[in-house]
C-alpha positions in Angstrom: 106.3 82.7 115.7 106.6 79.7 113.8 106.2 79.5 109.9 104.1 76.9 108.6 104.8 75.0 104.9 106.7 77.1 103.0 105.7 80.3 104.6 109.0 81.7 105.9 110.5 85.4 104.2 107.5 85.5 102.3 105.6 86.1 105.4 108.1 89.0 106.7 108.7 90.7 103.0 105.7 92.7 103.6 108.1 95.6 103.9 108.9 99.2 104.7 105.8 100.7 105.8 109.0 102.0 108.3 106.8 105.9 109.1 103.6 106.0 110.1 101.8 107.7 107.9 100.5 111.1 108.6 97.1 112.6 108.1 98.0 115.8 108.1 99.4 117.9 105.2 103.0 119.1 104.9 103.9 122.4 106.8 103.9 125.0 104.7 106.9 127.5 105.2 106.2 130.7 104.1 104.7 130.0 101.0 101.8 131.4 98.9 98.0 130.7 98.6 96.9 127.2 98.2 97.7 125.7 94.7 95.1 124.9 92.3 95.1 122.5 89.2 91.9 122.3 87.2 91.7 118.6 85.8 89.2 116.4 83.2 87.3 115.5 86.8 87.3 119.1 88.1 89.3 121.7 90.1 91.8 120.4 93.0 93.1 122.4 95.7 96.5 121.0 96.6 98.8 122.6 99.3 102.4 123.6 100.1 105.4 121.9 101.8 108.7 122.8 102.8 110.7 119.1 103.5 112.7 119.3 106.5 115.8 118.3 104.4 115.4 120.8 102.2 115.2 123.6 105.7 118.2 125.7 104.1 116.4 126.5 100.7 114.0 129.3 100.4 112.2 127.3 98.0 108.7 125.1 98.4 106.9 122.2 96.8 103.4 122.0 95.8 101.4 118.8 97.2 98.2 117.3 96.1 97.3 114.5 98.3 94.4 112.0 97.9 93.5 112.4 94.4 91.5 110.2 93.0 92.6 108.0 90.2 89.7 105.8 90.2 86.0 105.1 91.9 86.4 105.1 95.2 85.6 102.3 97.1 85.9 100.0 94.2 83.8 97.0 93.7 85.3 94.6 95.8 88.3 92.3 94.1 87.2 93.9 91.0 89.2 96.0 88.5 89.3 99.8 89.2 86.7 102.0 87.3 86.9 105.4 86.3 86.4 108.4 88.7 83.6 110.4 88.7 84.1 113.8 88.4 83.2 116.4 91.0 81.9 119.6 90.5 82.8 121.6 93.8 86.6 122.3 94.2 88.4 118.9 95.7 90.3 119.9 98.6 93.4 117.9 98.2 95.6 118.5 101.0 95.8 115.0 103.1 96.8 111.7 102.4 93.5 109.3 102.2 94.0 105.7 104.4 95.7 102.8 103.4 93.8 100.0 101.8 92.6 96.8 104.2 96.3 95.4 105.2 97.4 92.2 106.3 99.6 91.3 108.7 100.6 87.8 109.1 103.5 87.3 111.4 101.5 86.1 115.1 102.3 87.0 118.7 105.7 88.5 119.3 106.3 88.4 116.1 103.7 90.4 114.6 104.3 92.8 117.2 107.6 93.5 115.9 106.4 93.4 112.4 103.9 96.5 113.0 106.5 98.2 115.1 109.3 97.8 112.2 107.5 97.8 109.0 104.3 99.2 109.9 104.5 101.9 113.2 107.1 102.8 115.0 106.4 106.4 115.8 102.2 106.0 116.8 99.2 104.8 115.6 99.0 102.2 112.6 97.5 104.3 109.5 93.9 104.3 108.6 92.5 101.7 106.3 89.7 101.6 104.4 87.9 100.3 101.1 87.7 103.3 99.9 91.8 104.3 99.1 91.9 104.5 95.4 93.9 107.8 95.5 97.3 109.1 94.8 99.2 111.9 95.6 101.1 114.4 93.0 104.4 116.4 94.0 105.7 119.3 92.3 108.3 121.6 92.4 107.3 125.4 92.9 107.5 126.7 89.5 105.5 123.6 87.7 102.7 124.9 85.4 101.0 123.1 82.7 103.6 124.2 80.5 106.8 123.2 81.8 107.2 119.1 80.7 108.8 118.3 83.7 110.5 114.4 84.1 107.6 112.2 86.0 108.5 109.5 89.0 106.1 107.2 89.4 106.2 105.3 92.9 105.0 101.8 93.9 104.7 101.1 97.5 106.7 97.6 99.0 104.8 95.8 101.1 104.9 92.2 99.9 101.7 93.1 98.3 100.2 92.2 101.2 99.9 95.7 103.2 101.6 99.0 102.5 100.3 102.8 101.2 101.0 105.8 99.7 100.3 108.2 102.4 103.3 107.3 104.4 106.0 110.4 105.1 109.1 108.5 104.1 107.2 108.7 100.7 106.6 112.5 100.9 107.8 113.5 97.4 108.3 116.8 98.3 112.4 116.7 99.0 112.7 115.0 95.8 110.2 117.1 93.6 112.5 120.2 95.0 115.9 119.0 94.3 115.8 117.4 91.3 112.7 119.6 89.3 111.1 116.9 88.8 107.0 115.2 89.3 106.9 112.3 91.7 103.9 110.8 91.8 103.1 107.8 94.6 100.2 105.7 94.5 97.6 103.2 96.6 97.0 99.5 95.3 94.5 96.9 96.5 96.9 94.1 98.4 96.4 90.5 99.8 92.8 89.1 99.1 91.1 92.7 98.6 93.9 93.1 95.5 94.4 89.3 94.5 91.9 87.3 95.6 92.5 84.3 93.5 89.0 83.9 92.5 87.7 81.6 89.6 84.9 83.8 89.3 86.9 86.8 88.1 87.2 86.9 84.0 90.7 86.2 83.0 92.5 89.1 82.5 90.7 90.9 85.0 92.1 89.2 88.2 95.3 90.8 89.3 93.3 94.4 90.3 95.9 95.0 92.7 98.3 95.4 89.6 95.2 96.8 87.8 95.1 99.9 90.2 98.8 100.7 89.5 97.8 100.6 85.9 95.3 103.0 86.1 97.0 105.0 88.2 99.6 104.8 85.8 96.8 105.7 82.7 95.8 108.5 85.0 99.5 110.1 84.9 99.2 109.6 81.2 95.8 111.8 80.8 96.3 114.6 83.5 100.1 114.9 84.7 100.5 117.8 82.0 98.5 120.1 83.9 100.6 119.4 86.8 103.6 120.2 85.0 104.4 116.8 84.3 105.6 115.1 80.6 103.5 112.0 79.9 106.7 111.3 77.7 108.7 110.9 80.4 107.7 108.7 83.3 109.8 106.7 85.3 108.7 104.0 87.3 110.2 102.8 90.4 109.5 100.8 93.5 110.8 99.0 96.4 110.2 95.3 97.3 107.5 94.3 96.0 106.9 97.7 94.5 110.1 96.7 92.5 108.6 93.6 91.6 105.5 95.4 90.7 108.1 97.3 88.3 109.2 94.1 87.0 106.2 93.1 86.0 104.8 96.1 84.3 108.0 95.4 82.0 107.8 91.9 81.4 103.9 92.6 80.7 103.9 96.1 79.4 100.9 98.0 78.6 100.4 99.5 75.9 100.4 102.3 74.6 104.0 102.4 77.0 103.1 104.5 80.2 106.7 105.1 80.8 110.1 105.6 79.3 112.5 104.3 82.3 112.3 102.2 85.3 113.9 101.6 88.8 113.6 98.0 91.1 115.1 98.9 94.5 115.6 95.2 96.2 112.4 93.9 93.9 110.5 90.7 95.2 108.0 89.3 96.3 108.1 85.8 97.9 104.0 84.8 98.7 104.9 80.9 98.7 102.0 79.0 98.8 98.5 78.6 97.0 96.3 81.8 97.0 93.1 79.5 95.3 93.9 77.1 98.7 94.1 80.4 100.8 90.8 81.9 99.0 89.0 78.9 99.8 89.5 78.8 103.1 88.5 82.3 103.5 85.0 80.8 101.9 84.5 78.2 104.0 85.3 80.4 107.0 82.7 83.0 106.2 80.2 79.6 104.8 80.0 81.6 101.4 81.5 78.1 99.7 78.3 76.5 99.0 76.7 80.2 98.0 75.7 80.1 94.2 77.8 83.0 93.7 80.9 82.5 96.4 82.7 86.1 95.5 79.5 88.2 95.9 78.4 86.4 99.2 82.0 87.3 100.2 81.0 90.7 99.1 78.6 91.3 101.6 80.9 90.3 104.7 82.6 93.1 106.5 85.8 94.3 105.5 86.9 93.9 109.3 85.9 90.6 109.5 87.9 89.6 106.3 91.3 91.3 107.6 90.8 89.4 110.7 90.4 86.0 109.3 92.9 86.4 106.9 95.9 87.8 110.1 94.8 84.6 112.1 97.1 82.4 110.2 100.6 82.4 108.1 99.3 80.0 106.0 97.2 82.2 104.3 98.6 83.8 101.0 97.4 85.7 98.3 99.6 85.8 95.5 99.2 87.4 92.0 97.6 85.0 89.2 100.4 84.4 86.5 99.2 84.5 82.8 96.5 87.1 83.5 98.4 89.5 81.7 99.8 91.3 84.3 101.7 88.8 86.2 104.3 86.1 85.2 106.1 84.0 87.4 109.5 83.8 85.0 110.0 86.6 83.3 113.0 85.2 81.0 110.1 84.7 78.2 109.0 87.8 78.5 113.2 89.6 77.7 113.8 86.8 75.2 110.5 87.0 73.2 111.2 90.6 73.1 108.1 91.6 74.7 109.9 94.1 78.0 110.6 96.9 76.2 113.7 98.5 75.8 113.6 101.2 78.0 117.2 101.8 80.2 116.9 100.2 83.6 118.5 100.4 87.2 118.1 97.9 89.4 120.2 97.0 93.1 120.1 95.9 96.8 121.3 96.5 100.2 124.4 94.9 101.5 122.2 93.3 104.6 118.7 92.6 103.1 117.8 90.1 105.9 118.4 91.9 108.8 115.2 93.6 109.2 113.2 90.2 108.5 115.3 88.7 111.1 114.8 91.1 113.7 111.5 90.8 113.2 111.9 87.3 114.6 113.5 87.7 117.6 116.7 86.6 115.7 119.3 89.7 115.9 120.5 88.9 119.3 122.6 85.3 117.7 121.3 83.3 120.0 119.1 81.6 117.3 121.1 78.8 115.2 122.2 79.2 111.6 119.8 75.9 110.6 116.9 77.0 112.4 117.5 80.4 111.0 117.8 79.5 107.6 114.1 77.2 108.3 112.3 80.4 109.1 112.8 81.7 106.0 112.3 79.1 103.8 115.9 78.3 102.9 115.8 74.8 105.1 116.3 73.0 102.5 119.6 74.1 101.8 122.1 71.5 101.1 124.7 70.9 104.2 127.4 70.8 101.2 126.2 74.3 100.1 125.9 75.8 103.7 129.5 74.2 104.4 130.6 76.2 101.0 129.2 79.2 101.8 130.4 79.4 105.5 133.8 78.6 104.0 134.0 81.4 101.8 131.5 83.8 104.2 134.1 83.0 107.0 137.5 84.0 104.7 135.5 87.2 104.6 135.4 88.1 108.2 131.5 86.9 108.6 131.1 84.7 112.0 128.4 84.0 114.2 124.3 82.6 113.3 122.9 86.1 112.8 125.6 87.6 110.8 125.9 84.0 108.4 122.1 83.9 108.2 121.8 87.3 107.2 124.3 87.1 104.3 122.8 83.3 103.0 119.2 84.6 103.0 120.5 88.2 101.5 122.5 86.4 98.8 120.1 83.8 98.0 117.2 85.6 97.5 117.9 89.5 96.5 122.2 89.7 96.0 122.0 87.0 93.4 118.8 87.1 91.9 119.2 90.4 91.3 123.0 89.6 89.5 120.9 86.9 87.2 118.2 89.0 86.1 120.2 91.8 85.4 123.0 90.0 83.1 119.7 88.3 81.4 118.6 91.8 80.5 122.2 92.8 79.5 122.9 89.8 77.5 119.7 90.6 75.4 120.5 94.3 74.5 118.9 96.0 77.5 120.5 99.2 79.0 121.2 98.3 82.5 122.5 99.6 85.3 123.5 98.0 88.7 123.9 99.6 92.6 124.4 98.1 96.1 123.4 100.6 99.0 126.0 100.0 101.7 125.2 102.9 104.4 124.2 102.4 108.0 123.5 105.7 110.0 122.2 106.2 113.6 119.0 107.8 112.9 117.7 105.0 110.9 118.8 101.9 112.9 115.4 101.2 114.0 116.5 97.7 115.9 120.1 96.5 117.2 123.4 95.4 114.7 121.1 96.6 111.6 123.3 97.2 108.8 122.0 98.1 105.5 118.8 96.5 105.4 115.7 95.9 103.4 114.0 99.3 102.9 117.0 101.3 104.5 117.4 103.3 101.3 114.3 104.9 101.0 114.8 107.2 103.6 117.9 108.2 101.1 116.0 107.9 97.9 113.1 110.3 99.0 115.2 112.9 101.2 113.0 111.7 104.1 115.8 110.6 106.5 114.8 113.1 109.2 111.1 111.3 109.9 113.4 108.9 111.5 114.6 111.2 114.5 110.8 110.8 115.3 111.4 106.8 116.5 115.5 107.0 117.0 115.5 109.3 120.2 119.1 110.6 121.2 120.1 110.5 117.0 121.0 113.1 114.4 121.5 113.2 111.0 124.9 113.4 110.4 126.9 114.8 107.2 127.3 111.6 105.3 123.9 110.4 105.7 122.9 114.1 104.0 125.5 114.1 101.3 124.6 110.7 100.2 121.2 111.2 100.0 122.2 114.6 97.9 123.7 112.2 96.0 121.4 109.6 95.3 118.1 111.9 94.6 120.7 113.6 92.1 120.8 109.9 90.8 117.6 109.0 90.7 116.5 112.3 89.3 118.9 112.3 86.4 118.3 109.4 85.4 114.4 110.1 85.4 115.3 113.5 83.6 117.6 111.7 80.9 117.7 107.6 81.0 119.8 107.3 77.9 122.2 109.4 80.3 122.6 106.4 82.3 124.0 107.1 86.4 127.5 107.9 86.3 128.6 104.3 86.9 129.0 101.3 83.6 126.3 99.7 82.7 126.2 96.0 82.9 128.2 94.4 80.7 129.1 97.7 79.1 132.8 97.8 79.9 134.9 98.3 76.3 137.0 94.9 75.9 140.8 94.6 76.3 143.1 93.0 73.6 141.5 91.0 71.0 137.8 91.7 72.6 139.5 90.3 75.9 139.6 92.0 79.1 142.1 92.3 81.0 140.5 93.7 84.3 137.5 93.2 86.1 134.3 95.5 84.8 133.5 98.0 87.4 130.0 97.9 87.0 128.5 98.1 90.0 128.0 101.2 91.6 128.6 100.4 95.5 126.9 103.5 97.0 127.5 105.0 101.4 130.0 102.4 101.6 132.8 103.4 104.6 132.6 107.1 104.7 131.3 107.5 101.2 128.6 109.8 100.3 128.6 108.7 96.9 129.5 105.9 95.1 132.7 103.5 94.5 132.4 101.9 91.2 133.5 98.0 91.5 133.5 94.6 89.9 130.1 92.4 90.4 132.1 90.0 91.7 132.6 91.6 95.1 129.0 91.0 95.3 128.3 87.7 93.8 130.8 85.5 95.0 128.5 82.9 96.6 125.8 82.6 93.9 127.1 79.6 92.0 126.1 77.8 95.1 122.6 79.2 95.3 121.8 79.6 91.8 119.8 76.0 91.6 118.2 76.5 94.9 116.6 80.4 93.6 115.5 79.2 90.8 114.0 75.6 92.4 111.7 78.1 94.3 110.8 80.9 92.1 113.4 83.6 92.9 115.1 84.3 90.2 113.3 85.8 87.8 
């Protein structure tokens, strides 16, 4: 495929949709009756699930899938509206389609894009308009009464395609082990969640970001009877549900929704003009000259729309910044004191790229490190700062095109924008805390020499490492890859349960000075987690980590990275 403009990773961070998502509810496993939670909008009838890495406990978790949070199908690019209530039981007990996706990679390409981030065990999920639900996972014993900690989960996709209803988001695994709610979500994505219209009030744009904060208002009004504490909600996300994380911080709501907050590899790199991309999308459908454009787009088919808008790379939809949900640097937001000062965990993979550049055809290394680099944006790279990096890349054992791209487009755009954003936060009295995932196992190398790469911790995260026996034929689980993801749901979980705890590992910046406030040693304060044989994590400095950034640090923030 070839990128046009400045297309390049923006096109290909439309990540880990890496299950197809399933239809069906979980298995139950010798549980009881169907669970029932009676709610403001009525009665739901949820059902039982017994995760298959949780096969040696006796235990189960309740599952209520496709609830509504909000009136389903929305108005088209407009905000979400409440839900009406029903007055027969809802039978909850399925995940509801994705919204409209888009896919933009073309040919090969694409192919590899669906078959990597999107389907690689059957059928591409159902989408429709009408996806404005969310799904609510509980341990066994939840009743209304029980406060349990809340983890609220944003979907990656680039915010271009992704959903909820995907099995590597099954909450169940982590609802079980750690006693706590998790909660995962739909949003509106591309032009059916940021259109980029000037019809749109401001302040009312962004409805992709306005769904996850209703979703997020609906935790607040209903999670009790689930068992949940509206006290106690932690966000997290991956990709550009981490960035969708970000952003809730840097433009809060408020009253505060939530009391924590995680940003697995946040970002989300749509280069390029959505109002340029919008109007195209007018002229195509000859709704530019209509004396209302957005509601003659209204009345085209949803079908029609997706397929324009996957015929090119060129066309982007990004958020609008200053609507108040979306800003593109958000430096102001930390030093005007506006993010609020709730703890923070934020981290990466060791091989970020990978994935994006097998998607192009590029794992083999018979692609060149320039014309690498000018797939993903990064052309513009200096020859004195590529010469640097190889220099110091190559005293570290890295060789070849695939390997040196990998680390360059890893380092420029997650490694070291992550290191930036979270010293700013330190060095203005936010609690943060830093990880690198490290592991590669068999079951989860979806595609050839794949490290740790973008998305590969989920699987970790959630407990939902065995969905990937279902596309890795001839694999197994092995010991490490179960201990560590023991490991890192106890992580996530505590910290949900008690942020002010913090994860086990110093905070950023939080290492006591030596002699005369100076230290002597480098801080250990970044928690390197399934490196070697590890199913746990090996504390060590940032540095190990950061090495390279001085020389992309101009070129991040030249094109929006950083921050």
């Amino acid at each position: 495929m070839g990128l046009s403009q400045n297309f390049s990773l923006a096109q290909l961070l439309i990540v880990s949709t890496l299950i197809i998502p399933s239809l069906a509810a979980p298995a139950a496993n010798d549980a009881p009756t169907a669970p029932t939670v009676t709610i403001a909008s009525g009665v739901v009838i949820g059902t039982t699930a017994k995760p298959a890495s949780q096969a040696g406990s006796t235990d189960f978790a309740k599952a209520y899938l496709g609830v509504p949070f909000a009136k389903s199908p929305p108005e088209r690019f407009s905000p979400p509206q409440a839900a009406e209530a029903w007055t027969s039981p809802l039978t909850a007990q399925s995940f509801r389609p994705a919204c409209i996706q888009q896919f933009t990679n073309q040919g090969a390409s694409q192919t590899l894009q669906k078959k990597y981030f999107g389907n690689p065990a059957g059928a591409l999920p159902q989408e429709s308009e009408d996806c404005l639900y969310l799904n609510v996972f509980t341990p066994s014993n939840a009743t209304p009464s029980t406060k349990k900690a809340v983890m609220f989960w944003l979907f990656p996709g680039n915010l271009q395609f992704g959903t909820a209803g995907l099995p590597i988001y099954d909450g169940s695994s982590l609802a079980m082990s750690q006693d706590v709610i998790v909660v995962t979500t739909n949003y509106r994505t591309n032009i059916f969640g940021f259109s980029n219209s000037p019809e749109i009030p401001t302040g009312k744009q962004n409805s992709g970001y306005l769904d996850q904060r209703f979703a997020l208002q609906w935790v607040q009004d209903n999670i009790a009877k689930f068992g949940g504490d509206p006290s106690k909600v932690t966000i997290f996300g991956e990709s550009a549900g981490g960035e969708s994380v970000k952003q809730l911080l840097a433009n809060p709501p408020s009253p505060l929704p939530f009391s924590a907050a995680i940003m697995q590899s946040q970002q989300s790199l749509l280069l390029g003009s959505g109002s340029d991309s919008y109007s195209k999308v007018l002229k195509q459908f000859s709704c530019d000259g209509a004396a209302s454009p957005i509601a003659c787009l209204r009345k085209v088919s949803a079908t029609d729309i997706k397929a324009y808008i996957e015929s090119s790379t060129a066309l982007v939809f990004p958020p609008v910044d200053g609507d108040g949900t979306s800003t593109k640097d958000v430096r102001s937001s930390i030093s005007s004191k506006k993010w609020p000062k709730v703890p923070v965990v934020i981290g990466t993979t060791v091989n970020e790229a990978r994935v994006f550049l097998a998607v192009e055809g590029m794992n083999d290394g018979s692609t060149g490190l320039n014309s690498a680099l000018g797939k993903f944006g990064l052309g513009s790279i200096s020859s004195s700062t590529t010469t640097s990096a190889l220099t110091q890349y190559a005293s570290k054992g890295f060789n070849g095109p695939y390997y040196l791209a990998d680390r360059i487009i890893t380092d420029a755009i997650f490694t070291c924008t992550t290191s930036s954003l979270a010293n700013y936060l330190s060095q203005n009295g936010h609690t943060v805390y830093r990880y690198r995932y490290d592991a590669v196992f068999p079951s989860t190398s979806i595609f050839a020499n794949p490290g740790s790469y973008h998305t590969s911790e989920i699987p970790s995260v959630f407990g939902t490492y065995p969905e990937y026996l279902k596309v890795t034929s001839g694999t197994q689980s092995i010991a490490q890859q179960v201990g560590l993801s023991n490991f890192m749901q106890n992580t996530w979980g505590s910290f949900a349960k008690k942020p002010e705890g913090g994860v086990g590992w110093t905070r950023v910046g939080g290492s006591p000075s030596g002699l005369f406030g100076i230290s002597l040693i480098p801080a250990l304060e970044l928690g390197l987690l399934g490196s070697g044989s590890s199913a746990g994590v090996t504390p060590v400095a940032a540095s190990s980590a950061d090495y390279a950034c001085p020389l992309y640090q101009p070129l991040a923030d030249s094109l929006g990275f950083s921050y």
